[in-house]
Each structure stands twice: as structure tokens, then as C-alpha cells.
C-alpha positions as CSV (number, residue, x, y, z in Angstrom):
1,X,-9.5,11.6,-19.1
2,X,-8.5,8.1,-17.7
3,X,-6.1,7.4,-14.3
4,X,-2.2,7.7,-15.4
5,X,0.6,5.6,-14.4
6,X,1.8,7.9,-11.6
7,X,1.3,8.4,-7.9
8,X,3.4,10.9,-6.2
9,X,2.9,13.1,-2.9
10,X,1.8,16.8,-2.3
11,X,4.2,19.0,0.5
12,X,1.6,19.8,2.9
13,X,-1.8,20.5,4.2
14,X,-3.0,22.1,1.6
15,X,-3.0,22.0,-2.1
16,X,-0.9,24.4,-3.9
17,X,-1.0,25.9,-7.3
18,X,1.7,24.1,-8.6
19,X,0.4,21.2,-7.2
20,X,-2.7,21.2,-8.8
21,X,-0.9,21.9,-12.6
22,X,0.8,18.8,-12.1
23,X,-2.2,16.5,-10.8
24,X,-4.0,17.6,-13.9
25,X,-1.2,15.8,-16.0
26,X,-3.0,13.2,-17.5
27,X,0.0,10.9,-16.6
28,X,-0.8,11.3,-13.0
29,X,-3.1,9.0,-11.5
30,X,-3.1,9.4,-7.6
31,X,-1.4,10.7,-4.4
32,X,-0.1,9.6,-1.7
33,X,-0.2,11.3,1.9
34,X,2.3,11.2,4.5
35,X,2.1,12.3,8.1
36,X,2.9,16.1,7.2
37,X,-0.4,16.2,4.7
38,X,-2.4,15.7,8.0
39,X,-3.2,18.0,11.0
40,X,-7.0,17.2,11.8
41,X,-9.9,15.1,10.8
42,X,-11.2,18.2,8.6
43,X,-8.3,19.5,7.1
44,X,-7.4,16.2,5.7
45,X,-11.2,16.0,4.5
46,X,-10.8,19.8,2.5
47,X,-7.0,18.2,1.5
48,X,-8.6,15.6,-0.2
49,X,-12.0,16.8,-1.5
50,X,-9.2,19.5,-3.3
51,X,-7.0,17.1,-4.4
52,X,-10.6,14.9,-6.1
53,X,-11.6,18.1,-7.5
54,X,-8.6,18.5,-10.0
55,X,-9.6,15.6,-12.1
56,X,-12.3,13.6,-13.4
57,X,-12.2,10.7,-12.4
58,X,-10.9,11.8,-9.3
59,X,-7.6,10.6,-8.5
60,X,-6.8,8.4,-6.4
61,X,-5.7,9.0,-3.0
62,X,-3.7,7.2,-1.1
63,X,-2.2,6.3,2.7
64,X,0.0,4.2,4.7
65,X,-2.1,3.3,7.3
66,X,-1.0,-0.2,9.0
67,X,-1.2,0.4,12.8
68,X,2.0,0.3,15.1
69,X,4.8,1.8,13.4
70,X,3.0,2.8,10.5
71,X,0.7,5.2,10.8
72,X,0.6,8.3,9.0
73,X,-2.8,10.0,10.9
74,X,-2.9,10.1,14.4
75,X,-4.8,12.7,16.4
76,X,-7.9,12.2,17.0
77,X,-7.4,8.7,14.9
78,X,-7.7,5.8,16.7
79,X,-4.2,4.1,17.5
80,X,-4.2,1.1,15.9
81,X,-1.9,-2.0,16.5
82,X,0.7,-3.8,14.6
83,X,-0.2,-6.5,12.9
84,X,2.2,-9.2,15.1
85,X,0.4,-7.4,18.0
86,X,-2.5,-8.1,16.4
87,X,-2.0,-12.0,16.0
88,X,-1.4,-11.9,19.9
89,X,-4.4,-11.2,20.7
90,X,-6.7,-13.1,22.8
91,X,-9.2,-13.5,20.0
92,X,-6.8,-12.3,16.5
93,X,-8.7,-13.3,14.0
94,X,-12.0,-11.1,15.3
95,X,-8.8,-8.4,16.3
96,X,-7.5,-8.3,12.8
97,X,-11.4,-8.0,11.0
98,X,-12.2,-5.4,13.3
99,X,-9.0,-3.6,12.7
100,X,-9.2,-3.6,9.4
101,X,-12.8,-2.2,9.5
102,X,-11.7,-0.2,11.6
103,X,-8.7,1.1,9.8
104,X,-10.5,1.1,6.7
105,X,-13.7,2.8,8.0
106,X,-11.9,6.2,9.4
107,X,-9.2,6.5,6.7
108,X,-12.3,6.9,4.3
109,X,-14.2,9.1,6.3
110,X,-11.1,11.6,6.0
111,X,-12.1,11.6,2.0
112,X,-8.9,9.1,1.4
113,X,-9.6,5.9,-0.9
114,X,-6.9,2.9,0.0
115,X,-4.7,2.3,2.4
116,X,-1.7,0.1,1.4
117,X,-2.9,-3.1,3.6
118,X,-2.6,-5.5,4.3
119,X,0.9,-6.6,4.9
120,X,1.8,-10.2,4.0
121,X,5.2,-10.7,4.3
122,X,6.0,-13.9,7.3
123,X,7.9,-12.3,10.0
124,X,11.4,-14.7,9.9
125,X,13.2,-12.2,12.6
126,X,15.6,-10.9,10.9
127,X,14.0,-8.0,8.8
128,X,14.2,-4.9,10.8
129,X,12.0,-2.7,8.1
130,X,9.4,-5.7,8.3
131,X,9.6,-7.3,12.0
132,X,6.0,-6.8,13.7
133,X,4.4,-5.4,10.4
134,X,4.5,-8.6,9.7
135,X,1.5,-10.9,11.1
136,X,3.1,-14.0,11.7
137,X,6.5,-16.4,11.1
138,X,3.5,-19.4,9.5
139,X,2.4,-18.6,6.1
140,X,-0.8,-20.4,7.0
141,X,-1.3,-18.4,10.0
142,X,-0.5,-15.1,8.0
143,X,-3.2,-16.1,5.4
144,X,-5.7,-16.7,8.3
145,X,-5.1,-12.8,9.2
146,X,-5.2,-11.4,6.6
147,X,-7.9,-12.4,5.2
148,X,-9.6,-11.5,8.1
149,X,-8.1,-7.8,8.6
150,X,-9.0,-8.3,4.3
151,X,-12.6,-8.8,5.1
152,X,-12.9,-5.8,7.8
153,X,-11.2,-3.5,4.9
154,X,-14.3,-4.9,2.1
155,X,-17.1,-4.4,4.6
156,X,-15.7,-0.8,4.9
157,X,-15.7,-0.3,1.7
158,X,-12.2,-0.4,0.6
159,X,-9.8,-1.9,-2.0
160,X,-6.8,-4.2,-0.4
161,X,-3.3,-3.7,-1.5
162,X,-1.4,-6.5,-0.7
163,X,2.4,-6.1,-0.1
164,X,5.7,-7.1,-0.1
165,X,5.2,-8.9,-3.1
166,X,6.6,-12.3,-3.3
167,X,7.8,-11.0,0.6
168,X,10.4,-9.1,2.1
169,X,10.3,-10.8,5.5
170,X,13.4,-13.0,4.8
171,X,16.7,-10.1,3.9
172,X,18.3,-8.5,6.8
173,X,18.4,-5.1,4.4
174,X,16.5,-2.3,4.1
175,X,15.2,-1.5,0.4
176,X,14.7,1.9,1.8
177,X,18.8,2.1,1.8
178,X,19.4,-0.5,-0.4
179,X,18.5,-3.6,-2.6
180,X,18.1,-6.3,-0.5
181,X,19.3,-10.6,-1.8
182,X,17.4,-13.3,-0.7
183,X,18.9,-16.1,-2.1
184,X,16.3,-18.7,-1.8
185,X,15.3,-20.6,-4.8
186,X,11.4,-20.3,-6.3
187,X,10.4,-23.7,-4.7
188,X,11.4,-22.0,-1.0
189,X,9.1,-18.7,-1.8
190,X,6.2,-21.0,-3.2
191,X,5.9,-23.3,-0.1
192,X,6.2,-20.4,2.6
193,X,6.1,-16.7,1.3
194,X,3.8,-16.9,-1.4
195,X,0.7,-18.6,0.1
196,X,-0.7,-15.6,1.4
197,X,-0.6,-13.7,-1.4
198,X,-2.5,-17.1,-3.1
199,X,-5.1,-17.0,-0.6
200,X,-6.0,-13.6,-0.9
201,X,-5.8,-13.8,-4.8
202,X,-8.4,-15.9,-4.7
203,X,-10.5,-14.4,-2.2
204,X,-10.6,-11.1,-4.0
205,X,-7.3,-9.3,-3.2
206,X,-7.6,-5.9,-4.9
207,X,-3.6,-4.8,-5.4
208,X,-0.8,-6.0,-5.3
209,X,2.6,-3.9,-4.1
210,X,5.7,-5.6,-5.6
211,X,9.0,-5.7,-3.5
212,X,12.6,-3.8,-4.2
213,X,14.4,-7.4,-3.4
214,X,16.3,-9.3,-5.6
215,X,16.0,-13.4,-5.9
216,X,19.4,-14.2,-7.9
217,X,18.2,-17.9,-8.0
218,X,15.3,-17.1,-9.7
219,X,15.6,-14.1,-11.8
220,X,18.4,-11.1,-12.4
221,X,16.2,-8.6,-11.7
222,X,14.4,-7.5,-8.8
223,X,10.6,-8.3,-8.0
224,X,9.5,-4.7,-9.3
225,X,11.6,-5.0,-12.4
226,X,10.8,-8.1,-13.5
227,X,8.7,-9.7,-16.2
228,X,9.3,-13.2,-14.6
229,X,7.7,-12.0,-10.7
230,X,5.1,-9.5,-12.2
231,X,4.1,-11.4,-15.3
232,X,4.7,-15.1,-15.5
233,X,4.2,-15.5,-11.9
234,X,1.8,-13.3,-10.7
235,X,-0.5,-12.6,-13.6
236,X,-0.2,-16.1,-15.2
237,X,0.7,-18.5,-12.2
238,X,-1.5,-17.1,-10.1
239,X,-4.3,-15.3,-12.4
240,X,-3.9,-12.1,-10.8
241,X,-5.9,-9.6,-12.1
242,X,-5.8,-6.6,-9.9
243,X,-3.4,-3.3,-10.0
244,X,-0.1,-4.1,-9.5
245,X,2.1,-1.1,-8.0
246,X,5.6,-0.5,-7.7
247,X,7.0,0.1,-4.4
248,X,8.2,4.3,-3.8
249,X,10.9,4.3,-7.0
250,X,12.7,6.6,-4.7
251,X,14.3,4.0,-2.2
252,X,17.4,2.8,-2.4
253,X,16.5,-0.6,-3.7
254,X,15.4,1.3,-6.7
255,X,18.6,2.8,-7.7
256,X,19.5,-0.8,-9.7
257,X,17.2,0.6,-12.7
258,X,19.3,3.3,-13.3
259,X,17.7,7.0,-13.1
260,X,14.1,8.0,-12.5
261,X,12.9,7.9,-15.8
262,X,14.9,4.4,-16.6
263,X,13.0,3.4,-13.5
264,X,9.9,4.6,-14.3
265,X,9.9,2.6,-18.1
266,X,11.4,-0.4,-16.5
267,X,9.0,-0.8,-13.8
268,X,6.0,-0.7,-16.4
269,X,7.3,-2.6,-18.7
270,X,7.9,-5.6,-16.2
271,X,4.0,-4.9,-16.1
272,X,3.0,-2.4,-13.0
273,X,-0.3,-0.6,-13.7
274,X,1.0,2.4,-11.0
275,X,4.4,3.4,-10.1
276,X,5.2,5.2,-6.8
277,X,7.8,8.4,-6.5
278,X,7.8,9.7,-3.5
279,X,9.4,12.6,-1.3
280,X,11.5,13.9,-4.6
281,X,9.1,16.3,-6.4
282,X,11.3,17.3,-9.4
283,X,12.0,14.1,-10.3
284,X,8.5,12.9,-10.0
285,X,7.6,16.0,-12.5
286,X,10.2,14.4,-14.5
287,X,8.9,10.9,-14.9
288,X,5.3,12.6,-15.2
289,X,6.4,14.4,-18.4
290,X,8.2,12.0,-19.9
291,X,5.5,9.7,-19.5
292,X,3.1,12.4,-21.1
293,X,2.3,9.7,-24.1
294,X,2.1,6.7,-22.3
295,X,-1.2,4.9,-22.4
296,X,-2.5,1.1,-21.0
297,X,-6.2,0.9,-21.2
298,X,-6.4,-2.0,-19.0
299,X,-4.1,-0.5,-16.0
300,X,-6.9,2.7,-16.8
301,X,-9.6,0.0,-15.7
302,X,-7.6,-1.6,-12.9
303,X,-6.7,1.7,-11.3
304,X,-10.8,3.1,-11.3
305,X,-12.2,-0.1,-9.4
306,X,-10.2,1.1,-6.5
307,X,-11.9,4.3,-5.6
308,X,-13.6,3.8,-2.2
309,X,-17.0,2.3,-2.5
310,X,-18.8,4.6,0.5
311,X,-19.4,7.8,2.1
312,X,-19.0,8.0,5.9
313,X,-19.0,11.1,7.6
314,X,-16.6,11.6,10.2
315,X,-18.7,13.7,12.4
316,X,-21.1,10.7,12.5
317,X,-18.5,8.0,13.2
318,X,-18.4,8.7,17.5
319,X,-22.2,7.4,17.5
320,X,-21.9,4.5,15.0
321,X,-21.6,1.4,17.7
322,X,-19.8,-0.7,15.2
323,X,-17.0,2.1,15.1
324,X,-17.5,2.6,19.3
325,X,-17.3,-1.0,19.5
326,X,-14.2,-1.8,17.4
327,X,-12.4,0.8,19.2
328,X,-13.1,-0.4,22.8
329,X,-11.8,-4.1,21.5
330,X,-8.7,-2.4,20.0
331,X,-7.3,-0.6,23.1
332,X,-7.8,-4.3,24.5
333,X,-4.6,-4.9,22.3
334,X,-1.9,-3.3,24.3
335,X,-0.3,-0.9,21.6
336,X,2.6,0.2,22.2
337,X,3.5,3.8,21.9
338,X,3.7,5.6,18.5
339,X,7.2,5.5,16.8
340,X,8.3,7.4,13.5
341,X,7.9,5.7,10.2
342,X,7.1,8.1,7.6
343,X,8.5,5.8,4.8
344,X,7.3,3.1,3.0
């Protein structure tokens, strides 16, 4: 049985029945956690080695894991900073590699395979849901950073998922509530918003997590919707050939695709290999059975290069000096206290 097109979440610490009846679908493909799938370093561990027993090949599982406001696993994981916080730092671009390590390192020692990171939207000060997630106002600057944070993530042995795809950093809205406009034209987003995601292309950036914003100048329909963004630009333009997902088809910016299953077909016929519902378990069951039929080969072979390439065991990590050394730099990097986030 290959990965299927659907990622969706589980209701708590443990695995239910249900739960596993559905994961067996073979139109799932992965999970994503949230902050209330996690207790402790070993429960997550038995969460996950549960939720990679249902299946061969395992499914992929999944995290939000930034740093600042965005982070799902806390205790007893280190606290890790922002990304703007990061680029303050006295040395960033040795901050961001070791964060990402870092990051990277303990979210697979937990038994999880990705985290959705790094974030490459330029911070233009007006995007509340963005703000300090956000590396930098410079595209040049962002690219700097992220491929640093990108090259901690590798040596760890994990895929990248690159996201707002072609940037959220410019629209005041939230497209948790609501589809965002930006109503710059292509030749704005190609000298400013997407350079980053060009320089990580090319430097061997893994996913790719398109945006619930619409660009009326440039297309009618939203980056996760559309053929132009996804296909002409992205797998043509700019030779992409990683997964693309779709962001949680549960937001608000969403709703312009009509109802979950209208979503669902939209979103992978604009050309995303995995598509995200989240926090709405009936209708996820919906989209998984009406995509009982649907088959794509090569998202199958996208989707099972992004497994996690090592084993680290988390009772080891306290004595591995790279992890005791990372840690002492981070706490260097004045993080701020932990704020709620649990949405992506």
C-alpha cells in the first residue's frame, strides 16, 4: 500500500480504535499532532510508534514545531526561539543552523518525521498570523536563514517544508478566519517574496506548503487552488520537484472552494501531492472516503522520501554534546515566554 493524499489529526494521547480504522484507509497518508497529542517525551514516542504500526509504509507523521509562538511540544523540550528572534542574534546564521538541528534533532527522537519548517515568508509588519515567524523584512536576508536553519534540519536527518508558499507576509488577514488579497502583481512577488523559496529549491528544499491567499493580479484563484502558482510557477518556473501540501483545508481561507470534498478535488487538481484537514474529524472521514479511488504514483513517491532518515533515542540526547551545546547557545537567544498557537 502506497502513502494517500490525506493528512489529518488524531484527538489525543493515545490512539483509538476508530482511529486506527481510518489511518488504515489507503487514502490516508499522515498525521499531524497538535499540542493535546503530547504529554511527555515517552508518551509521544508510544503515540507515534502506534500511529507507524497501522500501516506499511508507515505514515507519516507530522508537527508544527517553529519555536516562539509555534510550538506544539513543550515540557521537557527545549524552548526554542522565533525565527525574527532568531535573526537578532549576535551570531544568526550559526543561531538559525543550530536551531534547526536542534529542532529537528528532538522532534525526531519523539518518533515524529517532519516538522513544517522552515518559514519563508518576509516579515513586511503588517501580518499579525505571520509577524516574528517570519525571519526577516529582506528576502536576501530571509534566504541567508533559512538555509541555514535548512542545513541544521538535513544534518538531523529531516525533510524541510517550506511555507507560505509564494508568502503570506504581505495581507493584514488571517487565512485562519479568512482569505486574505494581496494585490501585488507577479513581478512584485518574484523580486521580493519568492527568492527564498528559489534559493532553497535549489539547495534541496524538500516541501513545499502553499498559502490560502489570493493574488487577483495574477490569478483568480488562490495559491492552493491554483494550476498557475502550483503548476506553471512552481513545478515549471522554478523546477520544483518536491511534495507540495496544501495548507489545513479547514481555515477560513479555505471556504472559497466550496465544501470539504470540493476542496479536497480542487486542491489536487491544482497539483498538491497532500492535503491538510485538520481539527474537523467527520469531515476529514469525508474527504478520506470520497477519495477512496484516487491514485498519483508520483505524489506516492514524493510523499515516502520524507520519512525521517535517523534513529535518535531520547534518553541518549542529555549526553550528546552537540544537543548540550545547541541548547546552551539557544537560551543565549532571549525567548520570550510561551504563547498559544495551536493552529496553523
Amino acid at each position: 500500500m502506497t502513502l494517500g493524499p490525506v493528512m489529518l489529526d488524531v484527538q489525543g494521547v493515545e490512539l483509538q480504535p476508530v482511529e486506527k480504522e481510518i489511518l488504515a484507509h489507503p487514502a490516508v497518508g499522515g498525521v499531524i499532532l497538535f499540542s493535546r497529542n503530547y504529554e511527555s517525551p515517552d508518551q509521544l514516542i508510544a503515540l507515534c510508534q502506534a500511529i507507524h504500526a497501522v500501516r506499511t509504509p508507515p505514515l507519516l507523521i507530522s508537527v508544527d514545531q517553529e519555536g516562539g509562538r509555534v510550538q506544539r511540544f513543550r515540557s521537557q523540550f527545549t524552548q526554542l526561539p522565533a525565527a525574527g528572534l532568531v535573526a537578532k542574534s549576535k551570531d544568526a546564521l550559526q543561531m538559525a543552523e543550530q536551531s534547526g538541528w536542534l529542532m529537528a534533532t528532538e522532534v525526531i527522537a519523539g518518533g515524529v518525521d517532519l516538522s513544517f519548517a522552515p518559514v519563508l515568508d518576509l516579515d513586511y509588519g503588517v501580518s499579525s498570523v505571520i509577524g516574528d515567524r517570519a525571519f526577516h523584512r529582506q528576502p536576501s536576508r530571509v534566504s541567508e536563514l533559512a538555509l541555514a536553519y535548512q542545513r541544521g534540519m538535513h544534518h538531523a536527518g529531516m525533510a524541510t517544508v517550506g511555507k507560505h508558499f509564494p508568502g503570506h507576509g504581505a495581507v493584514v488577514a488571517d487565512s485562519h478566519a479568512q482569505l486574505p488579497e494581496d494585490e501585488r502583481d507577479y513581478a512584485d512577488l518574484e523580486k521580493e517574496d519568492l527568492i527564498p523559496f528559489e534559493r532553497l529549491i535549489v539547495n534541496g528544499l524538500n516541501g513545499i506548503m502553499a498559502a490560502h491567499v489570493l493574488y487577483p493580479a495574477i490569478d483568480s484563484q488562490p495559491a492552493g487552488f491554483s494550476r498557475f502558482w502550483l503548476q506553471e510557477t512552481l513545478r515549471q518556473r522554478m523546477n520544483f520537484q518536491g511534495v507540495i501540501f496544501s495548507d489545513d483545508l479547514s481555515m477560513g481561507g479555505a471556504e472559497w472552494a466550496g465544501g470539504y470534498t470540493d476542496r479536497a478535488d480542487r486542491s489536487l487538481d491544482a497539483g498538491c501531492d497532500m492535503i491538510l484537514v485538520c481539527n474537523k474529524p467527520e469531515q476529514a472521514v469525508a474527504v478520506v472516503e470520497h477519495l477512496e479511488n484516487y491514485r498519483n504514483p508520483a505524489s506516492a513517491m514524493r510523499l515516502a522520501r520524507l520519512h525521517s532518515q535517523c534513529k535518535i533515542d531520547w534518553q541518549q540526547l542529555c549526553s550528546n554534546a552537540q544537543w548540550q551545546s545547541a541548547v546552551s547557545n539557544i537560551k543565549t537567544c532571549n525567548v520570550e515566554p510561551w504563547l498559544d498557537m495551536d493552529m496553523e
